[in-house]
Legacy VTK file of the C-alpha trace (Angstrom):
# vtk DataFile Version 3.0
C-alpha trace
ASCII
DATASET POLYDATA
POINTS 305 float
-23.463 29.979 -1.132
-20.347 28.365 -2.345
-19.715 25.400 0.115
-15.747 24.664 1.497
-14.306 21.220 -0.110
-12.860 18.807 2.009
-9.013 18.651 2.130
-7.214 15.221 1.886
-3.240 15.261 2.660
-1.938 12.115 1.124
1.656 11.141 1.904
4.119 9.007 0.031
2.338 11.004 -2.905
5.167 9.987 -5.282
4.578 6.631 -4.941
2.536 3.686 -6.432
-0.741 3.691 -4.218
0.110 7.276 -3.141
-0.660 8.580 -7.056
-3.580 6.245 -7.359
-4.983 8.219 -4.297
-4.491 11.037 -5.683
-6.748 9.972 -8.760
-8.908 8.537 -6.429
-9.795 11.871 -4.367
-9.498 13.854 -7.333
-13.343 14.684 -6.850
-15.100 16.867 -4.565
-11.593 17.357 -2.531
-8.487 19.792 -2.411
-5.649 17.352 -2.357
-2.751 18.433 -1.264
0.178 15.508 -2.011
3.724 15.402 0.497
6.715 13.449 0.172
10.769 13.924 0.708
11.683 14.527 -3.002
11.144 18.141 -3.848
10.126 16.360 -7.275
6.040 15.877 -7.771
6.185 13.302 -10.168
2.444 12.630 -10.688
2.845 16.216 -12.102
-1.203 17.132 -11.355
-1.044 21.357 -11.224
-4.121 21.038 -9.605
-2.391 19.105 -6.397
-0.804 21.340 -3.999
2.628 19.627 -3.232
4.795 20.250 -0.388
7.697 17.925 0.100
7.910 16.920 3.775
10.001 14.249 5.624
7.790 12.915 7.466
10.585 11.445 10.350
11.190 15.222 11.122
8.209 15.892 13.695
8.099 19.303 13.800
7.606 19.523 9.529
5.228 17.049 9.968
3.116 19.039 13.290
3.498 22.743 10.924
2.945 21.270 7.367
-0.975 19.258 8.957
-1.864 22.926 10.678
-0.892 24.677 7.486
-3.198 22.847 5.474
-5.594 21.602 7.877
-6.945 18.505 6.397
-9.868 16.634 7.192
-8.016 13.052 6.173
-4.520 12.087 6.263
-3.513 8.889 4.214
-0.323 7.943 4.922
0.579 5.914 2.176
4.449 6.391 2.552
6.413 3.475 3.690
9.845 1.826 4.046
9.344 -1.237 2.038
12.504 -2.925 1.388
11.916 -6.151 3.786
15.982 -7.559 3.065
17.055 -3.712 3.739
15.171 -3.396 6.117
17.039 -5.810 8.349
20.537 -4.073 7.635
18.695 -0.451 7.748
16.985 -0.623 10.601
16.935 3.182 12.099
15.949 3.914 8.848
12.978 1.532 8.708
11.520 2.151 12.238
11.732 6.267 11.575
9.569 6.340 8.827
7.464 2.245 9.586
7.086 3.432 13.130
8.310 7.205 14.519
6.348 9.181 11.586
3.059 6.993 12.593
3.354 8.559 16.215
4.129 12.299 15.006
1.181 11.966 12.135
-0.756 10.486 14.420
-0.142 13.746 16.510
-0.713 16.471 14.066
-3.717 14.428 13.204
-4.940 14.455 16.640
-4.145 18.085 17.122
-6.623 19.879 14.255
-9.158 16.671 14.090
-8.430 15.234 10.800
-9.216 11.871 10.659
-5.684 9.245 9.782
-6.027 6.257 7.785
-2.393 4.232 7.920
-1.453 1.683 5.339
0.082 -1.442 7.376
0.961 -5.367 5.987
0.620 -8.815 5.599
4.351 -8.809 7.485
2.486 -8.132 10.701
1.538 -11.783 10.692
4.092 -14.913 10.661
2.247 -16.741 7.794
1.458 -20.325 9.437
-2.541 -19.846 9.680
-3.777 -17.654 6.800
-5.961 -16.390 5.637
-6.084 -14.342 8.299
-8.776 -12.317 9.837
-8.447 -8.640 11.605
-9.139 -10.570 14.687
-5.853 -12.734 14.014
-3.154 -11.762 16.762
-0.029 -10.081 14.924
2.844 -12.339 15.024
5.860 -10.820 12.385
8.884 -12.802 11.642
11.127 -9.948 10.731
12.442 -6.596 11.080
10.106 -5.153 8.587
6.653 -6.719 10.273
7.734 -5.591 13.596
8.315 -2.111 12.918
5.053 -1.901 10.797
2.898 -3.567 13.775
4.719 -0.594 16.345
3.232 2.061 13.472
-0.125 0.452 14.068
0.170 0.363 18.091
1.212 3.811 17.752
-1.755 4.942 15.960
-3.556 2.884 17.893
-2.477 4.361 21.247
-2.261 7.764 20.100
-5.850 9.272 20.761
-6.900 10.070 16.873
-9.162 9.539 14.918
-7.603 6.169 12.887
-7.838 3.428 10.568
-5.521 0.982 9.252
-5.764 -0.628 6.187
-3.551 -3.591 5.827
-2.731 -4.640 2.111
-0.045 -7.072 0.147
1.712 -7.240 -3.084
0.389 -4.173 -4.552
0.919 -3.596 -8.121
-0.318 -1.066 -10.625
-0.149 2.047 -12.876
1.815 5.313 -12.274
4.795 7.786 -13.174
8.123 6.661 -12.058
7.890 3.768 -10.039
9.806 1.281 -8.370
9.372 -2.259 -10.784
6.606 -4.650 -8.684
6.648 -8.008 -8.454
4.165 -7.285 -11.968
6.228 -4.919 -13.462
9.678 -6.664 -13.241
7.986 -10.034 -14.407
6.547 -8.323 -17.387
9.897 -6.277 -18.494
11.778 -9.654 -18.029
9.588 -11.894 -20.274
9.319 -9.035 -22.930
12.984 -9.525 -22.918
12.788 -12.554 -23.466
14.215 -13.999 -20.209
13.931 -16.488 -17.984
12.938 -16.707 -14.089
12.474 -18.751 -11.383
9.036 -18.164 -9.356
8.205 -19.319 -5.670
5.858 -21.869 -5.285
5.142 -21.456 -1.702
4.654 -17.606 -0.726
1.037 -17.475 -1.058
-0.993 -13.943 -0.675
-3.614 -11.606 -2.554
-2.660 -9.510 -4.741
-3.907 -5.851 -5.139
-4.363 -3.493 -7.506
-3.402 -0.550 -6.277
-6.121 1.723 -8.416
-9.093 -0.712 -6.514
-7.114 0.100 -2.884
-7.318 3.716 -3.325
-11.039 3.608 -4.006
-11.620 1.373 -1.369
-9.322 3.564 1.265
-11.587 6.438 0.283
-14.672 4.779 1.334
-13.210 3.563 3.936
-12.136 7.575 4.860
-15.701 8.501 4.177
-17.000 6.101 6.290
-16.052 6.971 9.635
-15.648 3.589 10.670
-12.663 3.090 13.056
-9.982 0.515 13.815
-8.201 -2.349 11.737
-9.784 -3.666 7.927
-7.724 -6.134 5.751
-8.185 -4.913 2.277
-6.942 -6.307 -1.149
-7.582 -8.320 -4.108
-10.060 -11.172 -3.411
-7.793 -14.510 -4.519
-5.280 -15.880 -2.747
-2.690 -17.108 -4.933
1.270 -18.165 -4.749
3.647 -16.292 -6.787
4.616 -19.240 -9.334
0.581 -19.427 -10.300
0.344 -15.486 -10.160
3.063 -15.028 -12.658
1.429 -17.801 -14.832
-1.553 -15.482 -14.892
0.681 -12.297 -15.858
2.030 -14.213 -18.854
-1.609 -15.170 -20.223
-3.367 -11.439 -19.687
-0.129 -9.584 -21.322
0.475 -12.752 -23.662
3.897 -13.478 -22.994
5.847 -16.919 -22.963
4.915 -19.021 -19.738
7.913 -21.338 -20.759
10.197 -18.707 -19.362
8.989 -19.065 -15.898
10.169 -21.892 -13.678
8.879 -23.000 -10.445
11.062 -23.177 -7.278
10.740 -22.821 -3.419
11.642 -19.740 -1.164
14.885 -21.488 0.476
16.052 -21.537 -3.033
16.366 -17.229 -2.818
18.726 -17.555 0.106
16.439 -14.423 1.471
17.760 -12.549 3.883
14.611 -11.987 5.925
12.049 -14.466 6.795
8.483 -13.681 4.897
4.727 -14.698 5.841
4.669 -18.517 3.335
0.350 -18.366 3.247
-0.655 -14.733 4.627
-3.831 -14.366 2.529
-6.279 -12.251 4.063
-10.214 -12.618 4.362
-11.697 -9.390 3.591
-15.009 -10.507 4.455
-15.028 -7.632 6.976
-14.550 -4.737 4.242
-17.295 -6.072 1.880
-20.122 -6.474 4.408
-18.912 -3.140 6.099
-17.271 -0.957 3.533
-19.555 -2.223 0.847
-16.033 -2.589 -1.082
-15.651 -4.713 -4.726
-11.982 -5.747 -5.338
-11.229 -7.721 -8.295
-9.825 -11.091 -8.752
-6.504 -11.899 -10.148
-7.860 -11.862 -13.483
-9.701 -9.277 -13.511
-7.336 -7.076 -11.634
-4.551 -8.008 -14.089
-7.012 -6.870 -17.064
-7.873 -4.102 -15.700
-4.152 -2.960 -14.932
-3.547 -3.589 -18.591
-6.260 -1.037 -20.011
-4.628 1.566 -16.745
-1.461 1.113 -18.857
-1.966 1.434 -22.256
-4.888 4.596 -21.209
-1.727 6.190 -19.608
-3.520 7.173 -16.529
-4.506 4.974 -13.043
-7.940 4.521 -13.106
LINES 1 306
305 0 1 2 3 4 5 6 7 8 9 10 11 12 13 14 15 16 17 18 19 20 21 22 23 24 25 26 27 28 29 30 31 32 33 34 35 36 37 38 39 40 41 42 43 44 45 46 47 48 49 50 51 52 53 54 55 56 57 58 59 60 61 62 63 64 65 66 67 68 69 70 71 72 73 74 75 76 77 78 79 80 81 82 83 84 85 86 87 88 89 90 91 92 93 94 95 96 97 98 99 100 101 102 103 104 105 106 107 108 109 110 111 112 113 114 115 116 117 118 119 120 121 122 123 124 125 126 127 128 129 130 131 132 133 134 135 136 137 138 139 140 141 142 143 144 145 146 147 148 149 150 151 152 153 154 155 156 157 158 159 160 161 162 163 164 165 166 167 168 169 170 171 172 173 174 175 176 177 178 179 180 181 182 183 184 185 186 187 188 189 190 191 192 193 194 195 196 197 198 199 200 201 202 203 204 205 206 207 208 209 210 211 212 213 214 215 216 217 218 219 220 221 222 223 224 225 226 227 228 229 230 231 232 233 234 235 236 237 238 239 240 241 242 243 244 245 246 247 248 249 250 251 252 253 254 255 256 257 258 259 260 261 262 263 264 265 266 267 268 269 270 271 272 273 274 275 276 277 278 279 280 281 282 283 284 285 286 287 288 289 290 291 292 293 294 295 296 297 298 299 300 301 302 303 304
C-alpha cells in the first residue's frame, strides 16, 4: 500500500532561507513553495509553486485549504530595518498581519506553523539572550516582528518560532548579505569600513533549514533561538570572510555604528544562547569558521546543501 507524503508549504520560497528549505524538505515531502512574484526562481519542477501575497487574507485562507499542508514555514519577511521605519504599513502587513491570517489558515485544516522571527525583538544591552529574555525592540522593524510572534502566539495553532540573525548563504537570485556584499567588494578590490560594536551569530542559512525541519518534526511548541554557535562583531566576522575566501584583510577598516548615521537603532550585543535547541532539538550549527567553509563548497557545488 503506497503511503500519502507529508506536504510542507514554505513561504518566502524565493528567498535565501526559503530555497534552502526547500532543499531541506526535499525528502520524503511534497513541497509546495509560495511567494508574490509569479517568478519561481529556485526553478525545482518538482516544487509545486503558487505565487500568493500573503497580506491578502483570503489568498492566504484558499491557497492552505487547497493544498492542505501538514507544516507551514513562513520564511517570508520584510527585512529592510532603515525602510522599515519610512515603510511602515508595508512592514507590519507582511512582519505582523500575514502572521495572524497564516496563523488562521493554519489553525483551520491543522497544519502545524513554524514562524521565522529576530534578534530585533530584543534591545541589545544584555545578550546573549535566552528564550526566557523579555522582548524589548528598539525600532520599527523589532516591534512589528514581536506583534507577528504575539499573533501566532495568541492565535490558537499549532506554532513555533524560530528566531535567527544575520543569515547568509547559497541560492538563485538573492539579495547581497552582509557575506555576499563583503565578498563582491574585496574581489573588487575595494575598501570598507566594518562595525566594531554590533555583535551577533551568524547563520548559515543551509544549517537553519535543517534545523527548522527538526524542529517541524518534532512537535515541540513555543519560542527556540536558533543560529550559528559564535557570537562575533561584524569588524572580526568580516576578518574571517577575507581568510576562508582569501581575500585582502587590508581593505577592511574598523569603525563604530554612530559612524553609519543609521537610520534605525539596532540590538549592539544580541547574541543568542541556543543551549535550548541543542539539548532539545538535538541540533549541530557550525561555528563561524566552519559555517563560512562550508558556504564556500555550497557555492562553488552550485547548489545549497
Amino acid at each position: 500500500m503506497k503511503l500519502m507524503r507529508k506536504r510542507v508549504l514554505i513561504t518566502g520560497a524565493n528567498g535565501l532561507l526559503g530555497q534552502n528549505l526547500l532543499h531541506a524538505f526535499a525528502n520524503d515531502y511534497d513541497r509546495i513553495a509560495c511567494d508574490r512574484s509569479p517568478e519561481f526562481v529556485a526553478e525545482l519542477p518538482e516544487v509545486n509553486y503558487q505565487p500568493c501575497d500573503i497580506t491578502r487574507r483570503a489568498d492566504v485562507i484558499k491557497l492552505v485549504r487547497e493544498v492542505m499542508p501538514n507544516f507551514i514555514i513562513n520564511a517570508a519577511a520584510f527585512t529592510d530595518v532603515d525602510g522599515s521605519e519610512q515603510q511602515r504599513e508595508a512592514c507590519w502587513q507582511v512582519n505582523a498581519t500575514a502572521v495572524g491570517y497564516l496563523a488562521e489558515a493554519a489553525r483551520h485544516v491543522e497544519a502545524r506553523l513554524l514562524h521565522l522571527s529576530t534578534d530585533y525583538v530584543f534591545d541589545g544591552t544584555s545578550g546573549p539572550y535566552t528564550e526566557a529574555h523579555r522582548p524589548n525592540p528598539l525600532g520599527f522593524y523589532g516591534r512589528a516582528k514581536l506583534a507577528g510572534e504575539n499573533a501566532l502566539i495568541g492565535s490558537g495553532a499549532a506554532y513555533a518560532i524560530a528566531r535567527t540573525m544575520v543569515l547568509y548563504g547559497h541560492g538563485r537570485k538573492l539579495r547581497p548579505s552582509f557575506v555576499t556584499w563583503l565578498i563582491r567588494q574585496l574581489q573588487n578590490g575595494n575598501p570598507v569600513r566594518i562595525v566594531t560594536d554590533q555583535f551577533g551569530n551568524p547563520t548559515l542559512a543551509s544549517e537553519l533549514a535543517v534545523a527548522l525541519r527538526i524542529l517541524a518534526e518534532s512537535g515541540r511548541d513555543g519560542i527556540y533561538h536558533i543560529c550559528g554557535t559564535e557570537i562575533i562583531d561584524r569588524y572580526h566576522f568580516a576578518l574571517k570572510i577575507a581568510e576562508v575566501f582569501n581575500l585582502d584583510v587590508k581593505l577592511i577598516a574598523p569603525i563604530r555604528t554612530a559612524d553609519l548615521k543609521q537610520q534605525a537603532l539596532r540590538p549592539m550585543n544580541s547574541g543568542f544562547d541556543i543551549a535550548r535547541a541543542v539539548q532539545e532539538l538535538g541540533i549541530s550549527m557550525s561555528n563561524v569558521t566552519e559555517g563560512l567553509q562550508k558556504f564556500k563548497l555550497e557555492s562553488a557545488g552550485g547548489q545549497a546543501a
